[in-house]
N, C-alpha and C positions, 0 to 999 in steps of 0.2 A: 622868858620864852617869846615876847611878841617882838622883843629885838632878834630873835634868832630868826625868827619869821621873817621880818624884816631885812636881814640879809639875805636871807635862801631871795629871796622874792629879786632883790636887785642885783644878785648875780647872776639870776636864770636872766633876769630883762640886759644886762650888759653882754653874756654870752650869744643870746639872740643876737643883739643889737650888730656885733660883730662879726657873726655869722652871715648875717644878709648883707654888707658890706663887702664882704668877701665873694658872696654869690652876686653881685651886680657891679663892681670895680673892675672883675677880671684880674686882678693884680696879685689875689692871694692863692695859697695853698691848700683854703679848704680847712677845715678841723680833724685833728687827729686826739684820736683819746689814747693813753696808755695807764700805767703801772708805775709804783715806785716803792721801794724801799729804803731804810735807810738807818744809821747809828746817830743819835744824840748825844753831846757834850750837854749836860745841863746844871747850873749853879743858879746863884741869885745874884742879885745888881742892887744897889741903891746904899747908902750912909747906914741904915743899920743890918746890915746881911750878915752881921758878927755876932747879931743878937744870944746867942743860943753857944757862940765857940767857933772854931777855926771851918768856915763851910769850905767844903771840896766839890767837884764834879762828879755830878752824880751819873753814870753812864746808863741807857736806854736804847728803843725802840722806835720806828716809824714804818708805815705802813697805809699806802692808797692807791687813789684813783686822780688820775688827772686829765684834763681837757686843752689844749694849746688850738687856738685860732688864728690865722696869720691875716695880715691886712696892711693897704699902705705899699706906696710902690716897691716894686722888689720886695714883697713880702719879709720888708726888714723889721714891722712892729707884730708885737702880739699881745693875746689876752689870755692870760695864763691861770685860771681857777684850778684848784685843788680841794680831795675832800678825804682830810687822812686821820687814820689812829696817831697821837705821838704820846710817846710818856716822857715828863720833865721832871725835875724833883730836883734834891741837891743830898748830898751827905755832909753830917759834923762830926770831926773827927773825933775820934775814941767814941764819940756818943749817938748817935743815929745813922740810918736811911731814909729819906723818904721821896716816895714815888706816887705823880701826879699823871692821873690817868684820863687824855683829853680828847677829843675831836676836835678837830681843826679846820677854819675853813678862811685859807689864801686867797686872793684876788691878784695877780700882779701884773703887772703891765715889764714885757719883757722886749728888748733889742736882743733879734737874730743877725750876729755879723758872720755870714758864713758858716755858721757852727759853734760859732764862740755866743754865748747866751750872755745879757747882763738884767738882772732882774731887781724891779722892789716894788711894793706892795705892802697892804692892810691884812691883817690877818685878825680874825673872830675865831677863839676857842671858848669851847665847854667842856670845865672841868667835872666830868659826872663821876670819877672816885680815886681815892690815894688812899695811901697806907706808910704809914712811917715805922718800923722794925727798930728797937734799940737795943743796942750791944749788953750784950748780959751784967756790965759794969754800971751801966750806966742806968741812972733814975729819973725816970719822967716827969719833967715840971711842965703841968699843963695849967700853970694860975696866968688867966686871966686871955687865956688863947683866944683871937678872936676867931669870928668866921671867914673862911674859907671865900673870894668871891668866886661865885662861878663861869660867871658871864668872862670872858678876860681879852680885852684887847691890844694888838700889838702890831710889829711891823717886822717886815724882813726885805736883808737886802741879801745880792748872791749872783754867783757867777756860776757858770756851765760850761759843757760844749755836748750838742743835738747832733750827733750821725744821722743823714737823710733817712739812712736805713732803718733807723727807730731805736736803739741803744743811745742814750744819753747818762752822765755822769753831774755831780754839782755841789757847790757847796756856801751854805746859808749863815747866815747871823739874823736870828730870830731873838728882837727885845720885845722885853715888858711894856706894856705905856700903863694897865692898871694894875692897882697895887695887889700886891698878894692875900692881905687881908680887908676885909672892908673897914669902912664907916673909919670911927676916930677909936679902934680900938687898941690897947692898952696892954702890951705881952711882954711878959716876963723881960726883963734886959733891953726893953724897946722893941724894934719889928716894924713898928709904923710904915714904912717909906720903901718895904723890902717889892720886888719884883721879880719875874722869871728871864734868865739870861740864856740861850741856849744856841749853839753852836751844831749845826746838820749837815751829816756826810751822806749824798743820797745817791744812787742810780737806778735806772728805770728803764722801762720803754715804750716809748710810743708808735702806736698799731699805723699803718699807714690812711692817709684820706680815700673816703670816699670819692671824691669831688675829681 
């Protein structure tokens, strides 16, 4: 929790920061907040993601709030924080579902060329609940499962394009950096090293500037 703090705290001071930059350069466009929606491709990444059987893509949910700041001549940079619902998870075939239910909070530093967006950034999630559903064939081996981390860090890169008008479109590759399970624990077939891999088809829009 005082990491999560921790972040709120140096994203409201980097938003700022950018903000006033923009109100004293004259060169930006001011901040525009908008809206976003969007579908999840979600699997896992790493040497044992076969722990368990053949994993698939789990398909999901996205949903928030976002802020773009522009700065930098020709309002060609920006600072792009987000603050969304997304659900990741993965499926094993014949044998489960499961669905990881997150907030998410993006930071990214984004190039406006014209409308064509090129972004990437830090990303902080909090996993505060999942559920895995298993196929009526299938038997739950839960020896030796460890914990769930909550805390999870990761990074995304992603390409767009921003209409003046405030309709934008875009699409992300969102990896793991920490592992899916904590500490050195010990599951069933291995798991150690497993992470979240997930793929975002989003559109939105953002309300125009005040400024």
């Amino acid at each position: 929790m005082k990491k999560l703090v921790l972040f709120l705290g140096l994203l409201a001071g980097a938003t700022a920061t950018a903000q006033a930059q923009t109100a004293t350069g004259g060169t930006g466009t001011g901040t525009r907040f908008g809206l976003k929606v969007g579908v999840v491709a979600a699997t896992l990444a790493g040497d044992d993601k076969d722990f368990q059987g053949n994993v698939q893509n789990r398909f999901g949910f996205q949903a928030g709030f976002t802020t773009t700041t522009t700065f930098g001549v020709g309002g060609l940079f920006q600072l792009h924080p987000e603050l969304l619902y997304s659900q990741r998870g993965y499926q094993i075939e014949d044998v489960s579902k499961t669905t990881f239910h997150n907030i998410d909070l993006p930071l990214l530093a984004r190039v406006n060329a014209a409308g064509l967006v090129f972004e990437a950034g830090p990303q902080l999630g909090y996993l505060f609940a999942h559920k895995t559903k298993y196929d009526n064939s299938a038997t739950p081996d839960l020896t030796g499962r460890g914990q769930l981390n909550k805390l999870q860090f990761g990074y995304i890169v992603g390409v767009g394009y921003q209409l003046e008008s405030g309709p934008n479109v875009g699409i992300r590759y969102n990896g793991g950096i920490t592992k899916l399970y904590d500490g050195d624990a010990v599951l069933s077939g291995g798991g150690n090293q497993i992470r979240n891999s997930v793929f975002q088809f989003q559109v939105g829009f953002a309300f125009p500037s005040g400024s």
